[in-house]
N, C-alpha and C positions, 0 to 999 in steps of 0.2 A: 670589774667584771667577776662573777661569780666562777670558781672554778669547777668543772666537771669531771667528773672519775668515769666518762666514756674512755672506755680504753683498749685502740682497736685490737692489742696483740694479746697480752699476758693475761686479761680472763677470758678470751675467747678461745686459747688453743690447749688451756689444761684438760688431761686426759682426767677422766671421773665412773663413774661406773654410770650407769645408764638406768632411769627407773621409767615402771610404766604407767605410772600414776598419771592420771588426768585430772587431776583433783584443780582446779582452779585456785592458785595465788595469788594473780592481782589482774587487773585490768589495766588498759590503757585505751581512753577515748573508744571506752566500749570491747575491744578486742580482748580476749581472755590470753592470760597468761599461763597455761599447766605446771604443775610441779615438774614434770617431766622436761621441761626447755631449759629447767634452773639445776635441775638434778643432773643432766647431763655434763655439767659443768663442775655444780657443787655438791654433793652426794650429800645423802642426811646420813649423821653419825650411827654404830650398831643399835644403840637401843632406841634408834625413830626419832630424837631429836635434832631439832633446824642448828646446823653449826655459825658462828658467826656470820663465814664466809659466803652462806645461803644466803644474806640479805648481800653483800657484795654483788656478788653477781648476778643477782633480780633484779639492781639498781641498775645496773649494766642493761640489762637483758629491756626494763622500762623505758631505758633512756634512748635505746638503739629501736625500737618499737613506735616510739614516738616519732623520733627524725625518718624514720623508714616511711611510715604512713605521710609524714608531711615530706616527703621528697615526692612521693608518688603524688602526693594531693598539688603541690605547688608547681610540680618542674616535670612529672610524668616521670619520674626514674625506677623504674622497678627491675633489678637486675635478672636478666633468664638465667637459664642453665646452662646455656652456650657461652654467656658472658662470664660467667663462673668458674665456667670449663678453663677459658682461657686465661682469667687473673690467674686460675691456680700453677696452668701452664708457663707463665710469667714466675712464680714465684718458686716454685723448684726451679727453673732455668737459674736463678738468682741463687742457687747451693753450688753451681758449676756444671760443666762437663759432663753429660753420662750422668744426672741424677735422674731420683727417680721419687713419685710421689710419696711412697711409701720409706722413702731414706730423708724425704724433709719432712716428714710425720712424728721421723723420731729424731730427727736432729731439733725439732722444735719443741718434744713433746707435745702433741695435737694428736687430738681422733679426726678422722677426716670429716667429721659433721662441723668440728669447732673449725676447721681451717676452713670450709666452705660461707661458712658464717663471716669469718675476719678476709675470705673475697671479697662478698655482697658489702658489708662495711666500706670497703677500700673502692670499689664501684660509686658505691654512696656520696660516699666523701669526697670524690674526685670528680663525679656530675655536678654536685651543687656547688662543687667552689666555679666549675665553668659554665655553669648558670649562670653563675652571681657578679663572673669576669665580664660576661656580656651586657648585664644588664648595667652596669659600673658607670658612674660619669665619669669622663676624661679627666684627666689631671691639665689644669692649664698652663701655659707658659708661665705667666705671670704668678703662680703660685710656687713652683718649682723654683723661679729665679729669689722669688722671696724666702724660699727655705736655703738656699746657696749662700746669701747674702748673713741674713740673721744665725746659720748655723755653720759656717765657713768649716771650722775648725771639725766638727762630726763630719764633713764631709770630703778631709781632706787626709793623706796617708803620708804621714816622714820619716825618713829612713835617719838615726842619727845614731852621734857616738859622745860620750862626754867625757870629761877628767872633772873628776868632783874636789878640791881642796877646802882647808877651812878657813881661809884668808885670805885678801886681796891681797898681799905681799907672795904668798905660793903660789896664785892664781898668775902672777905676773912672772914669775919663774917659768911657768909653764910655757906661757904664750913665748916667751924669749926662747926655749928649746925648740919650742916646735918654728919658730922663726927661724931659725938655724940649722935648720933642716931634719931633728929628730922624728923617727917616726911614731905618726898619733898613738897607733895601736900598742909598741914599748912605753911610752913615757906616762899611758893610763894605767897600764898593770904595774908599774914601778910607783907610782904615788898618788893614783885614786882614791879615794876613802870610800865611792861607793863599791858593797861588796857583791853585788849584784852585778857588776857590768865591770869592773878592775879586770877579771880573770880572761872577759872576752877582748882586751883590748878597749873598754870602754862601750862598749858595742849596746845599744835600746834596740836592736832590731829596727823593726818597722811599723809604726804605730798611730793612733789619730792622736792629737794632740792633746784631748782633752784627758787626756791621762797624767797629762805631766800637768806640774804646779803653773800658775799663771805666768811668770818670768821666762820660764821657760818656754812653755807653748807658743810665746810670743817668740821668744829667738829665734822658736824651731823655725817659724812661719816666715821669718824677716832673713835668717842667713840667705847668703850668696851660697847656692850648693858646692861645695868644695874647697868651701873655705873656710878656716877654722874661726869663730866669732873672738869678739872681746868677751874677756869675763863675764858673766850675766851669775847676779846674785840673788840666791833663793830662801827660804826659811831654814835650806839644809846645809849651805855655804858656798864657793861659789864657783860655778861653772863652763869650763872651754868647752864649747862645743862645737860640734863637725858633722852639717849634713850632707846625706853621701846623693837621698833624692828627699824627691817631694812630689807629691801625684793631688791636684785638687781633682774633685770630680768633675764631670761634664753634668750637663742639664741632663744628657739621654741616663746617664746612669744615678741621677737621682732622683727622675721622674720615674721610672723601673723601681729603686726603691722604695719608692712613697706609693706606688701603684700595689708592688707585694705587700706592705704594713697594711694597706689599707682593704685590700681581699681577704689576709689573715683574719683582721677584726671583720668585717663583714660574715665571714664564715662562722666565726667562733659566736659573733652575737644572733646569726641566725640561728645557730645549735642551740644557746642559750636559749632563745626565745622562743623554739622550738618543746622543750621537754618543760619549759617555767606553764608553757600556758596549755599544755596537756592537762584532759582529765584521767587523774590516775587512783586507782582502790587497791588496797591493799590486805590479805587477810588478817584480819586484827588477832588473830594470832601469832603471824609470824613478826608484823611491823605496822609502822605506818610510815607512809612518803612525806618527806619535808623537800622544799627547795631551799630555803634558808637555812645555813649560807652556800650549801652543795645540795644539789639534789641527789636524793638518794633514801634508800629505807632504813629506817629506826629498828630497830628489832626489839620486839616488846622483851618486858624482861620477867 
């Protein structure tokens, strides 16, 4: 998937000087673009020339133009004033306590035109993904158990702890102390080799498995929780290990994940396909619009 430089915060709330030019820059499926909606943002330099960042933020300005018209044309989403009023209300609440519009204006650097802008955005964005939730086919039982089945390991979280040595003969030391009552966490930091988990006690936190080498992953998956394994040897030497849990997922919470993956990409390839199949003009002065490999403007040179 092609990636997009729509970007709802950081070119929409830089403060810029403001021009009153109506001069037309670019079009989009017919709607004009003024230098004024792009100057706002990116000002032209002292002596009248387009700075780089002027095509940045037209690309910007094209791309949100686009999915604006095709929200309203596909799904009817046109954000009011009142709806704006309130994301903005939302979003000072989000500085704390006693803020105020004008204290997240400059805690963000934003003119209140660009933060009205990065609302309508955030409206947008949030209608068409629950557009796109409803119109969504259900995830099946039967597909969910098959992703559990074929991907066990990505779907499952173990809490462990190791002693790393470099031979079956210290390996077998180990196991005999800790059979004799020493405790895990002392006898990893006295003769672990790994230097990553020695200091914690031997301690991996809490991880999927597919992180750890195959020998391992498999131990993790097969110990008895709370009990120390036999030696299990790896590429890196060999390892007692100790898990303390183990959490497989359930169907509900891997059909929730396969459900969020799959709204993300539905969203993301409507955006795509959104501004790929826009007609866009450009003044061949300032640029011309490519989609390959990003959609965005060229700036002539």
């Amino acid at each position: 998937m092609r990636r997009l430089i729509v970007v709802l915060a950081v070119f929409s709330l830089v403060v810029a000087a403001c021009s009153d030019s109506d001069e037309v820059v670019a079009s989009v499926n017919g709607a004009d673009i003024a230098r004024s909606q792009v100057d706002i943002l990116a000002p032209e330099t002292d002596d009248g020339s387009v700075v780089a960042d002027f095509t940045r933020y037209l690309s910007v300005i094209i791309q949100w133009e686009a999915i604006s018209q095709a929200a309203a044309a596909d799904y009817g989403i046109e954000p009011t004033a009142d709806e704006i009023d309130a994301r903005l209300v939302e979003l000072v609440a989000g500085q704390g306590e006693g803020a105020t519009l004008e204290d997240y204006l400059a805690q963000v650097n934003a003119s209140e035109e660009g933060i009205r802008q990065f609302a309508a955005q955030l409206i947008i964005q949030d209608a068409v993904q629950a557009a796109l939730t409803d119109s969504a086919d259900p995830i099946s039982e039967e597909v969910v158990n098959t992703e559990l089945l074929d991907n066990l390991l990505d779907w499952t979280v173990v809490c462990a702890s190791h002693i790393l040595v470099g031979t079956e003969e210290e390996a077998a030391v180990v196991t005999s102390r800790l059979d004799s009552g020493e405790d895990f966490a002392v006898v990893a930091a006295e003769v672990s080799t790994d230097p990553g988990s020695a200091p914690n006690g031997g301690d991996l936190g809490c991880n999927s498995p597919t992180g750890f080498v195959d020998a391992f992953a498999t131990a993790t998956m097969e110990a008895e929780i709370g009990v120390v394994t036999e030696p299990v040897e790896s590429e890196f030497g060999f390892h007692v290990i100790l898990v303390s849990q183990r959490e497989e997922a359930t169907p509900d919470i891997v059909r929730d994940a396969m459900v969020r993956d799959a709204l993300a990409t539905a969203v993301d390839e409507w955006f795509v396909g959104v501004i790929e199949s826009a007609v866009v003009s450009v003044d061949e002065e300032i640029g011309v619009w490519v989609t390959d490999p990003t959609p965005q403007v060229l700036a002539s040179n």
